[in-house]
N, C-alpha and C positions, 0 to 999 in steps of 0.2 A: 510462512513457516520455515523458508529454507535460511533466511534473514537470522532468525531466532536462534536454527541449529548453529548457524555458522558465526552469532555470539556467544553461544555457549560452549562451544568447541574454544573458540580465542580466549573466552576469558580461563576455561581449564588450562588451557596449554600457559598461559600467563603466571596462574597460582601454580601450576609444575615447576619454570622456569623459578620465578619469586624463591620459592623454599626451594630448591636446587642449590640458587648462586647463595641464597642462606646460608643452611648445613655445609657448603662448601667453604664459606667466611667462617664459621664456627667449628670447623676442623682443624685449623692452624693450629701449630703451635708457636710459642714462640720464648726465647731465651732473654734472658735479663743483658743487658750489655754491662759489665763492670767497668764503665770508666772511672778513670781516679777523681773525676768530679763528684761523682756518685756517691761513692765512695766515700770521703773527704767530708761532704755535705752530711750525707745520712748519719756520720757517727755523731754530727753535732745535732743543736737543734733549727728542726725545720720548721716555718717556711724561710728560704736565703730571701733575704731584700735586698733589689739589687735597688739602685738608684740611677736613675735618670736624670743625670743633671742639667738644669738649665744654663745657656750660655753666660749668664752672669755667674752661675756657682760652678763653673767647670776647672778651670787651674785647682781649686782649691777642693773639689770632688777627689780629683785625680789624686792627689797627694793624701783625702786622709779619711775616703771612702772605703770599707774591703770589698764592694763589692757593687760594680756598675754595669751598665748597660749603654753601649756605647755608640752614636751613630759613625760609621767610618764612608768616608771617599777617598775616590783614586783619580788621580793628576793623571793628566794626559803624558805626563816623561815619567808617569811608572812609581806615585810617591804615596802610600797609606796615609792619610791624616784625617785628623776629630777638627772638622767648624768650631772655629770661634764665633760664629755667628752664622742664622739662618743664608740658604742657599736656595732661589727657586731656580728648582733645578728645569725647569722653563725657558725659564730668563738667561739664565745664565751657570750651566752644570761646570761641578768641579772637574769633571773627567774633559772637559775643552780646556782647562785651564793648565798651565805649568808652575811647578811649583813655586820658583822665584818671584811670580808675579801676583802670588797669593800670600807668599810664607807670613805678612803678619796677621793672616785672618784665620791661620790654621795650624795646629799642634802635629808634627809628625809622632806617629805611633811607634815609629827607630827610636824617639829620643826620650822614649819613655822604658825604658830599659831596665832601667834602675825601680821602676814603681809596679809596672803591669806584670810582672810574674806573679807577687807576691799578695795579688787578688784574684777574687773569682768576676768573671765579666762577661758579657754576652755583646758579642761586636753583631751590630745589624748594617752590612750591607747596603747604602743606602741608593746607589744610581748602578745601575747596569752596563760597566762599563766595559769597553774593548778590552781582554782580558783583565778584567777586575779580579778574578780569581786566583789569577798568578800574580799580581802585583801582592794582595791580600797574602797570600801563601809566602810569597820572598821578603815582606816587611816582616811579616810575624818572626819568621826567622831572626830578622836583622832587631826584634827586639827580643829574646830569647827564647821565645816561647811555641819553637814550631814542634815541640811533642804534642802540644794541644791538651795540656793536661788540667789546666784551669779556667777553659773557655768553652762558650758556646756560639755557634755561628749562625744568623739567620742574615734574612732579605726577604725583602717585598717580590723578590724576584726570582723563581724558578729555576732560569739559564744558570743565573751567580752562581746558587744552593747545589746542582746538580755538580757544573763543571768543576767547583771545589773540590767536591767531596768524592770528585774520579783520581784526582790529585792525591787527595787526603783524606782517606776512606777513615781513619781513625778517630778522625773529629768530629764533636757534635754538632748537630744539626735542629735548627727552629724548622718550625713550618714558615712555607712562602704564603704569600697572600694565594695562588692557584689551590694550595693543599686544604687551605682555610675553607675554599671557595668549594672543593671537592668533597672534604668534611660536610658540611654544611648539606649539599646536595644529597650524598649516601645516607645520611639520617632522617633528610626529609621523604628519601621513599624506604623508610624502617632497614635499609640494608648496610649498617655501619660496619656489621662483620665481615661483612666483604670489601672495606675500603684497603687501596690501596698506598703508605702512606709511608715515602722514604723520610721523614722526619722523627730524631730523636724523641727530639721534645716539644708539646705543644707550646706554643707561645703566641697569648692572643686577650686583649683587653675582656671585660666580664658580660659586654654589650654587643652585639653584630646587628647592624639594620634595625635599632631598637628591639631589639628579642635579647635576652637571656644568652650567652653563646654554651656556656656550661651548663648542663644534666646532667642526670643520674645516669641515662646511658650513656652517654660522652666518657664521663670519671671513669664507668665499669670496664666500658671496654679498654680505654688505655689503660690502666692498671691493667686488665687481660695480658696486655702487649711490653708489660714494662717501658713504657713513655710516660714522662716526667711531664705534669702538667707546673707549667708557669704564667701567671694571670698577670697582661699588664700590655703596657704601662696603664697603670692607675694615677689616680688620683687619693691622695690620703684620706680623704671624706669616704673612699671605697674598701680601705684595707678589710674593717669588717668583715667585710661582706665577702671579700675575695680568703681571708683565713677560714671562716667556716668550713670550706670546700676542698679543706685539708691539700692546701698544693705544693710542688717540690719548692715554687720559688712564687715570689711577688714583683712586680718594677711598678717602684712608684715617683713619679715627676716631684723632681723638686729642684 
């Protein structure tokens, strides 16, 4: 009997706790951020396609794409650059590496000056390096673009995303693969109102663990939050699929 009382005492105290941290997720409020991305984007039409280029169509991306998605690494003497070719970063990461000793395998993002203002781009962060943040932060500069006015910044990786954006609170932000992983978690126990999520904008393929990654509650609530969902990278056989879902952006490999 006392077995009985003393699970049904737990499981109320549980459904109190459950609809508490609820109502307390569904009391926020929360403000639109006007970036001039936003902005800029919304007056045209949506969804942006960015492209993902492959290392074969990359010189030629850069120059006559408006609008890519781009992997970056950081040299060990401190130098932003786009692979000209795959990197296991295993085997062999660009942040061990200096630049001299790679420069014909990789595009400085300095010396892209002339081309990368005059797009919209989403730079992903790709190795978590010894200040990557600040290398990322002082190149962007040295290619003119450190308003942050036509980019979005992601990483697979939390520390990058974070320590950036102590730097450069101004600029957008993707979700890390943790935020993804936190997502994912707060909806599997019904409490998405309560997630807590320093990311602008979602950014994340159509699929997670073979599930579906976007629903109807996922959409509602970031629209609640004004975050920009963007589906990708895709594949073109997926665009479909990924337009239905009415999103600010698409990235699709090519």
């Amino acid at each position: 009997m006392r077995i009985i009382l003393v699970t049904i005492g737990s499981l109320f105290v549980s459904f109190l706790v459950f609809w508490t941290i609820k109502f307390w997720g569904r009391s926020h409020v929360y403000v639109d951020y006007q970036h001039p991305l936003y902005t800029t984007a919304e007056a045209s039409k949506l969804p942006i396609v960015f492209i993902k280029p492959s290392f074969k169509n990359l010189e030629s991306a850069l120059k006559n794409e408006p609008n890519l998605y781009l992997d970056v690494l950081s040299t060990e003497d401190g130098r932003l650059v786009i692979g000209k070719k795959y990197w296991d970063a295993k085997l062999k990461p660009v942040r061990y590496a200096k630049y001299e000793d790679i420069k014909n395998d990789v595009i400085l993002v300095s010396d892209l000056r002339d081309l990368l203002p005059q797009k919209k781009i989403i730079f992903n962060m790709l190795e978590n390096a010894q200040a990557g943040h600040m290398i990322f932060f002082d190149d962007i500069k040295k290619a003119g673009m450190e308003k942050g006015e036509n980019f979005i910044v992601t990483s697979p990786y939390e520390a990058m995303a974070k320590s950036l954006k102590d730097v450069a609170p101004a600029y957008l932000y993707g979700t890390t693969q943790p935020e993804i992983l936190k997502i994912t978690a707060m909806r599997s126990m019904h409490l998405l109102e309560a997630l807590n999520l320093r990311a602008d904008v979602v950014i994340f393929p159509l699929m997670i663990r073979n599930q579906k990654f976007y629903d109807q509650e996922l959409l509602t609530e970031m629209a609640k939050r004004y975050r920009r969902i963007i589906i990708g990278p895709i594949d073109e056989k997926d665009v479909t699929e990924a337009k239905a879902l009415n999103p600010f952006g698409i990235i699709i490999n090519k």
